[in-house]
C-alpha positions as CSV (number, residue, x, y, z in Angstrom):
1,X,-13.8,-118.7,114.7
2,X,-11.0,-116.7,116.2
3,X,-9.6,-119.2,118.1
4,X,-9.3,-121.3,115.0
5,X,-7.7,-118.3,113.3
6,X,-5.0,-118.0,116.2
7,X,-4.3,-121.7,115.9
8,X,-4.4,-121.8,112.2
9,X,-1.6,-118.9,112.8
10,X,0.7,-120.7,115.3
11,X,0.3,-123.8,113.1
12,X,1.9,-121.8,110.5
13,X,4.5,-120.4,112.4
14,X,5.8,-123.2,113.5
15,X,5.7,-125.2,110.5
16,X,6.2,-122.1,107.9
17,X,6.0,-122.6,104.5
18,X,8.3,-119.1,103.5
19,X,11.2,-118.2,105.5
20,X,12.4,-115.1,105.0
21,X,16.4,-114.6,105.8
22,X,18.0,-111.2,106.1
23,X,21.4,-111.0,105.8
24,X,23.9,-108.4,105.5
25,X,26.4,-110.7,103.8
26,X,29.1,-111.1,106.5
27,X,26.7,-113.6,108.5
28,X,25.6,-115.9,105.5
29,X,28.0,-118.8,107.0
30,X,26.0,-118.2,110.4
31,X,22.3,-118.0,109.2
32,X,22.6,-120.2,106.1
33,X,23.4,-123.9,108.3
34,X,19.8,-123.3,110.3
35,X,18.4,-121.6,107.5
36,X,18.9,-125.0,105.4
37,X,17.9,-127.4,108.6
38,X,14.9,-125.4,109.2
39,X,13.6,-125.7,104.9
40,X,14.1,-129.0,105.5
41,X,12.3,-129.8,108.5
42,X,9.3,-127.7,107.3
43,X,9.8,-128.0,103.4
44,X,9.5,-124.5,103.4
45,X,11.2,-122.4,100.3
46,X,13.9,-119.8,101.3
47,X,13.6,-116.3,100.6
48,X,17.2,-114.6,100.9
49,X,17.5,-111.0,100.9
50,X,20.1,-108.2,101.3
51,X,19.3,-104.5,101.4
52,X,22.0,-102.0,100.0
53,X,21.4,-99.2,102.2
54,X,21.3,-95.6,100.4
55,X,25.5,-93.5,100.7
56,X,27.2,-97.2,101.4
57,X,30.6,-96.9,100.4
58,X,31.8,-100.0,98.7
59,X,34.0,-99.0,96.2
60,X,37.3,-97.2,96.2
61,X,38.4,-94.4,93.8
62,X,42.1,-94.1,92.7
63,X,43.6,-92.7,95.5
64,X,41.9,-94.8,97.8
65,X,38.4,-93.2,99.3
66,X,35.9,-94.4,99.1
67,X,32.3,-94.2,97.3
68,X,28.7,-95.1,96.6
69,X,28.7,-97.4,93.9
70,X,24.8,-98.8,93.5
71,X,25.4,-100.8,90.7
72,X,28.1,-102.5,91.5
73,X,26.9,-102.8,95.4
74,X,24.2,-104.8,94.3
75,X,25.6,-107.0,91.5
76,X,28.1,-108.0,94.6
77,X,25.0,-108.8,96.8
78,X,23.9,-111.4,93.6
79,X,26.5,-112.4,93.3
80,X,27.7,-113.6,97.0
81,X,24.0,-115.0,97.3
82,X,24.3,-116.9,94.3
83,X,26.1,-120.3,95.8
84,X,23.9,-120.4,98.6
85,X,20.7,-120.5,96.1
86,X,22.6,-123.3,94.4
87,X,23.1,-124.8,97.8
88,X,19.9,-125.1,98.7
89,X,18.7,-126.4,95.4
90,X,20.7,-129.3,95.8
91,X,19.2,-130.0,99.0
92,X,15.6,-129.7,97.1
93,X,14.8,-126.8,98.8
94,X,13.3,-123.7,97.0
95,X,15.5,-121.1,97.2
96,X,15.0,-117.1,95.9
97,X,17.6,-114.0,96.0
98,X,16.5,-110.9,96.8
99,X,18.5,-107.7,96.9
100,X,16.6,-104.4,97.1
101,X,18.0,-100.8,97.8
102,X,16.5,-98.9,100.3
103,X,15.8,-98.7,104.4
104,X,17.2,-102.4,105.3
105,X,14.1,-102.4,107.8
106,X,11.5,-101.6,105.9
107,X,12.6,-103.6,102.8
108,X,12.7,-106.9,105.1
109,X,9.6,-106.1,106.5
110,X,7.6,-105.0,102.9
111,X,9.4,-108.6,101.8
112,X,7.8,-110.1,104.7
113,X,4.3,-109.2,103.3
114,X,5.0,-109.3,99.7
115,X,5.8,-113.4,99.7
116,X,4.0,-113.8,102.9
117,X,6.5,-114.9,105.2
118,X,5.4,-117.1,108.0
119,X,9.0,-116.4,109.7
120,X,12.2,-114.3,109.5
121,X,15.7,-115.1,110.3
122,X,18.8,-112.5,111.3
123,X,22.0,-112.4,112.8
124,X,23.0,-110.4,115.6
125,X,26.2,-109.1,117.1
126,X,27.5,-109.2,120.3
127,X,29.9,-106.6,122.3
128,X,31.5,-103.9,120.9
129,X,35.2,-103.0,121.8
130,X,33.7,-100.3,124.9
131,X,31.9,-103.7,125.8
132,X,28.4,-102.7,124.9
133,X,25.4,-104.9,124.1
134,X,24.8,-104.5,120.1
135,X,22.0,-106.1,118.8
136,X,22.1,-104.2,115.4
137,X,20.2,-101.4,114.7
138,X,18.4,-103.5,111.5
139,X,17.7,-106.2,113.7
140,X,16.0,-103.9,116.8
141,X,14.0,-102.4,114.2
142,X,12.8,-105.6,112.4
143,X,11.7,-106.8,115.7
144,X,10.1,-103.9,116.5
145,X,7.9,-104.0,113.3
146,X,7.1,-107.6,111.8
147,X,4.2,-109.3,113.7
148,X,6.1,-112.5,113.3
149,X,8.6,-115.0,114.8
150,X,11.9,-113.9,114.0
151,X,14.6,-116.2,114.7
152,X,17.5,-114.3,115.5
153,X,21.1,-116.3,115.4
154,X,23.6,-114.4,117.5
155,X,27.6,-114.9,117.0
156,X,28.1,-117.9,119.6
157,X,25.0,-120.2,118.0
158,X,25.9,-123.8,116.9
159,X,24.0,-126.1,115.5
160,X,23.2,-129.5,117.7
161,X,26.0,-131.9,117.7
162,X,24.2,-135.1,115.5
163,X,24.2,-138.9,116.5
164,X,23.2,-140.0,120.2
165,X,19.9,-140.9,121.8
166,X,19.8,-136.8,123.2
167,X,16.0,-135.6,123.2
168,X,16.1,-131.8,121.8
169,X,14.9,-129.4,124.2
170,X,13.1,-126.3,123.1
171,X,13.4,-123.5,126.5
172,X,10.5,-121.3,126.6
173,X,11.0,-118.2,129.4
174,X,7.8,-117.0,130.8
175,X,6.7,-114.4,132.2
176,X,3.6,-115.8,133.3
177,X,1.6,-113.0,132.3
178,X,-1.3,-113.7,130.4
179,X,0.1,-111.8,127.1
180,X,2.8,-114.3,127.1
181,X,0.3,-117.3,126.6
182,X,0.4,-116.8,122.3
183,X,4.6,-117.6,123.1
184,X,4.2,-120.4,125.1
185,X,1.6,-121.8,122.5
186,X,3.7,-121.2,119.9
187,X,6.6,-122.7,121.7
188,X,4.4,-125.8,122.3
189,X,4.0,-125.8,118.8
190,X,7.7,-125.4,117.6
191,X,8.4,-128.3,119.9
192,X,6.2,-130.6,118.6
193,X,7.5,-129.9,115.2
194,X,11.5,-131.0,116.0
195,X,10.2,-134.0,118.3
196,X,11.5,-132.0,121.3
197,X,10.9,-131.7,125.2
198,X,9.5,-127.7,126.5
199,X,10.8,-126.5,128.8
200,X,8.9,-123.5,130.6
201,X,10.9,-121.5,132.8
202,X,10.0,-118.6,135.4
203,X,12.9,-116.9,136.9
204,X,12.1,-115.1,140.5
205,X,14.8,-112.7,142.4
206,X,17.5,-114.0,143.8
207,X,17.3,-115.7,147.3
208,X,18.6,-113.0,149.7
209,X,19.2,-115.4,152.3
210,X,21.6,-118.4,152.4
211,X,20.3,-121.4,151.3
212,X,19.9,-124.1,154.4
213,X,22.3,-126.6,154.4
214,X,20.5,-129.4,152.4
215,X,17.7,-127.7,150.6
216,X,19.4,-127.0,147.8
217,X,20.1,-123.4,145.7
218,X,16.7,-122.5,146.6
219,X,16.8,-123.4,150.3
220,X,13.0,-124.8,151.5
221,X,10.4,-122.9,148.6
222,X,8.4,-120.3,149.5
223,X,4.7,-119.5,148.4
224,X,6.2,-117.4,145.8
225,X,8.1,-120.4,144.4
226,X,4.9,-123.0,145.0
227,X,2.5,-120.3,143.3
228,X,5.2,-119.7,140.4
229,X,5.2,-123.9,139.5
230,X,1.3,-124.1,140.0
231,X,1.0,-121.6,137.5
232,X,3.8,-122.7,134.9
233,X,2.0,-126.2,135.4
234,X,-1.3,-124.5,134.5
235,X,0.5,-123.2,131.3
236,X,2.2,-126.5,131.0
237,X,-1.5,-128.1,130.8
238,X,-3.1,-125.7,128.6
239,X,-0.4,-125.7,126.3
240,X,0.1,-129.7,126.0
241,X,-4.0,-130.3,126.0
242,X,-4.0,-127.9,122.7
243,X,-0.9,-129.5,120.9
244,X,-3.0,-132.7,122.2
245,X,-5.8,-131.1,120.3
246,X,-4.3,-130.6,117.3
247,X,-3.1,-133.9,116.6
248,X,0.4,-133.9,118.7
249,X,2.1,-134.7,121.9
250,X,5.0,-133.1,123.7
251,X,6.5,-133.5,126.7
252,X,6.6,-129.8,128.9
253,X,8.3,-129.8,132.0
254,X,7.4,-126.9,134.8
255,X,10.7,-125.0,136.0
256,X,11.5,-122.4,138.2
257,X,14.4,-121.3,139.0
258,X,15.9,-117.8,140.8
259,X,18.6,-115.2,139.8
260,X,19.3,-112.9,137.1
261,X,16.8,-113.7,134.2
262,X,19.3,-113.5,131.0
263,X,22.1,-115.3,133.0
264,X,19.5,-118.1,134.4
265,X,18.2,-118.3,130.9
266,X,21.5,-119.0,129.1
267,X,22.5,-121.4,131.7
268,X,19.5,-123.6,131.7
269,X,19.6,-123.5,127.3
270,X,23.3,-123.5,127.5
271,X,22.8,-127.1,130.2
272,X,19.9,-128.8,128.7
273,X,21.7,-128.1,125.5
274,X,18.6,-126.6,123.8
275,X,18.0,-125.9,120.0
276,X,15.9,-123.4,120.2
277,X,15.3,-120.3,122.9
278,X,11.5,-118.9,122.6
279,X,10.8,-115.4,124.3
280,X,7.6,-113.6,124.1
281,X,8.3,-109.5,124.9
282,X,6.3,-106.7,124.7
283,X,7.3,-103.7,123.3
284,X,7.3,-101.8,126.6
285,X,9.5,-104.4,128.2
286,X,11.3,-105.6,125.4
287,X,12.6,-102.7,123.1
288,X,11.5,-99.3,123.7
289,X,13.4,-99.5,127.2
290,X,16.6,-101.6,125.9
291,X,18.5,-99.1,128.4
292,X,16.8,-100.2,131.6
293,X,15.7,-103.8,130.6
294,X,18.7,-106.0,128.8
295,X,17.0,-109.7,129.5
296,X,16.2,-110.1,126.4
297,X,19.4,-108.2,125.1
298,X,21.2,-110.0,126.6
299,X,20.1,-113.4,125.4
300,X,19.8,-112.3,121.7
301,X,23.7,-111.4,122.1
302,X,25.1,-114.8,123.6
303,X,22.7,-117.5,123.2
304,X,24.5,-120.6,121.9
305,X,21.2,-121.1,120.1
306,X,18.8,-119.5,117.9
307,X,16.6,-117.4,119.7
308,X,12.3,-117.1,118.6
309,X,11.2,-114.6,119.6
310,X,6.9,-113.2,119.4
311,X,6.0,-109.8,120.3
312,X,3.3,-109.9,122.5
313,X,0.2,-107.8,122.6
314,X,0.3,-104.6,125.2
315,X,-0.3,-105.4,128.1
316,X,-3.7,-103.5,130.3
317,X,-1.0,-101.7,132.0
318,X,-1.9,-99.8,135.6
319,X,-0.7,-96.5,137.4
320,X,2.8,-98.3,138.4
321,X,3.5,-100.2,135.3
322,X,2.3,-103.7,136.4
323,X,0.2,-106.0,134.2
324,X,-3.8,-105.7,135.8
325,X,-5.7,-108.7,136.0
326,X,-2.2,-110.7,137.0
327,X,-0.9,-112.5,139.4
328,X,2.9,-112.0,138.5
329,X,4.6,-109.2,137.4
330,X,8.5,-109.8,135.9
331,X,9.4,-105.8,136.7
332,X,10.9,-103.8,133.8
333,X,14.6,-103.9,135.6
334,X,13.6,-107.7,135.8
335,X,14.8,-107.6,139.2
336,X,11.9,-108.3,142.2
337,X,8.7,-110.6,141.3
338,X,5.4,-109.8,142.8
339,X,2.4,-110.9,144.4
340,X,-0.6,-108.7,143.9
C-alpha cells in the first residue's frame, strides 16, 4: 500500500494538476513562459500569487519618502497579475490570482496546502554587486518548508528553442545515496511526461593526475569510476523498470563524469541542452550549510534551465557525517567521494 501511495505521489508530481507560482512581480516575464508550457503539457490550472510583505514601502509622500501603503500595494499586485490571468485563459488554461499580506513564506506554503498544489514555481537571482550567491531569502525558505517539487527558474533560463528533430533531455544529478532514489523516480517520471531522454549523473573528485595521452579527460577508469556506472545503471534499471511499470518508457543513460559538481552539472545541462535540471538534497547538505556546500547554490543561480528540485528524507547519518548503510558518500564540501 505504501508503495502505491509513493507512486500515486510521483505520478502527481510530475503530471500536477495545481501549480502554484510565486512571484514577486519583477520576475512574471521569467516564470509566466514555463508556467504556461508547463499548464499545458499537464492541463493543470495556475495558481498565481504575490505576498505584500508587512512595512513595504511602495508609495511616496510629497516630499518624496517613502511609505507603507497596504491598500494600494495590493490593488497594484491585482492589478499587474491581471493580464497574465487573461493570458492564460486564452490558452484554455485555468488561471487564479492570489495576493495575500503577510510572511511571503508562509503564505506560499499555507497556499500550497489550501488548493493542494502538486508543484511550486519561483524565480531566483543570481550575484549581487560584492559577487555573492543570492538565492532569495523567500525562495531558501520555500525550499526549506514545502514537501514538494519546486521548480525554481533562475535569471539565465530560456525556454527550448522549437522546431528540429532534438530529443529533450531531462539531467538528473545523483548522489547515489539511497535517499536520493524518490528524485531519481521522480525524475524518471518528469521525463516520461515531456517525451524526454534521463540523464543520471554522478560527479567524482577531480583526477589529480594527468590524464594518459589517449584515454581521454578521465585517463583509464578506476574502480571508483566502474563502481560509480554500476550503480547509476542499477538506478538507471530500477527507475526505467517502474516508469515501465506504470505504463511508460524512457530512455536513461548512465553518466559519470569528474570535477566540480555545480560546474560539471551546468556544463553537461548547458551541452545536452536540457529542459529541465532535477536535484534531490537533503536539508543538511542542501540548505542549512549553504555556507560550506554551494552545489546546489550554485546551480539554482545559473542554470540556463529550470531547476526541480525534491527534498530528500534525512539521511541515517554516522559519527563523521556520512550516509550508513552506503556505498558513496558526496561530502558536504562536495569535494572527495568515498568508498566505505
Amino acid at each position: 500500500m505504501a508503495d502505491s501511495s509513493l507512486a500515486a505521489g510521483k505520478d502527481r508530481w510530475a503530471y500536477p494538476s495545481v501549480l502554484l507560482v510565486a512571484t514577486d512581480l519583477s520576475d512574471l516575464d521569467r516564470l509566466m513562459p514555463f508556467a504556461l508550457e508547463q499548464a499545458v503539457q499537464s492541463k493543470a490550472r495556475l495558481i498565481l500569487i504575490h505576498v505584500v510583505a508587512p512595512a513595504t514601502p511602495v508609495s511616496m509622500d510629497g516630499v518624496g519618502m517613502p511609505y507603507y501603503d497596504p491598500g494600494g500595494a495590493l490593488d497594484f499586485a491585482g492589478k499587474t497579475l491581471s493580464p497574465w490571468c487573461e493570458l492564460a485563459c486564452r490558452q484554455n488554461i485555468a488561471c487564479d490570482a492570489l495576493v495575500r499580506e503577510g510572511h511571503p513564506a508562509r503564505q506560499i506554503e499555507a497556499a500550497a496546502r489550501q488548493f493542494q498544489a502538486d508543484r511550486v514555481l519561483l524565480g531566483t537571482r543570481s550575484r549581487s554587486k560584492l559577487g555573492k550567491f543570492l538565492l532569495g531569502s523567500v525562495a531558501e525558505q520555500v525550499l526549506r518548508s514545502v514537501n514538494l517539487p519546486v521548480i525554481t527558474v533562475g535569471p539565465e533560463a530560456h525556454l527550448p528553442v522549437a522546431g528540429g528533430n532534438r530529443t529533450r533531455v531531462v539531467l538528473h544529478a545523483t548522489t547515489l545515496r539511497e535517499t536520493s532514489r524518490p528524485s531519481a523516480a521522480l525524475a524518471c517520471h518528469v521525463a516520461a511526461s515531456q517525451g524526454a531522454k534521463l540523464v543520471l549523473l554522478h560527479v567524482l573528485p577531480p583526477v589529480e593526475e594527468p590524464a594518459t595521452e589517449g584515454t581521454g579527460r578521465s585517463g583509464q577508469p578506476s574502480s571508483l569510476d566502474s563502481a560509480a556506472l554500476q550503480e547509476l545503471r542499477r538506478i538507471a534499471q530500477e527507475t526505467g523498470a517502474a516508469q515501465t511499470s506504470a505504463g511508460g518508457s524512457v530512455a536513461v543513460e548512465p553518466h559519470v563524469v569528474h570535477g566540480n559538481p555545480s560546474i560539471e552539472i551546468l556544463a553537461e545541462a548547458s551541452e545536452r541542452r536540457a529542459s529541465l535540471i532535477v536535484l534531490g538534497a537533503t536539508d543538511r547538505s542542501a540548505f542549512q550549510n549553504l555556507t560550506r556546500d554551494r552545489t546546489i547554490y550554485r546551480v539554482l543561480a545559473h542554470a540556463r534551465c529550470p531547476v526541480l528540485t525534491l527534498r530528500e528524507p534525512r539521511a541515517n547519518l554516522d559519527a563523521e557525517g556520512r550516509e550508513a548503510g552506503s556505498g558513496f558518500i558526496w561530502s558536504e564540501g562536495n569535494k572527495e567521494e568515498t568508498r566505505q
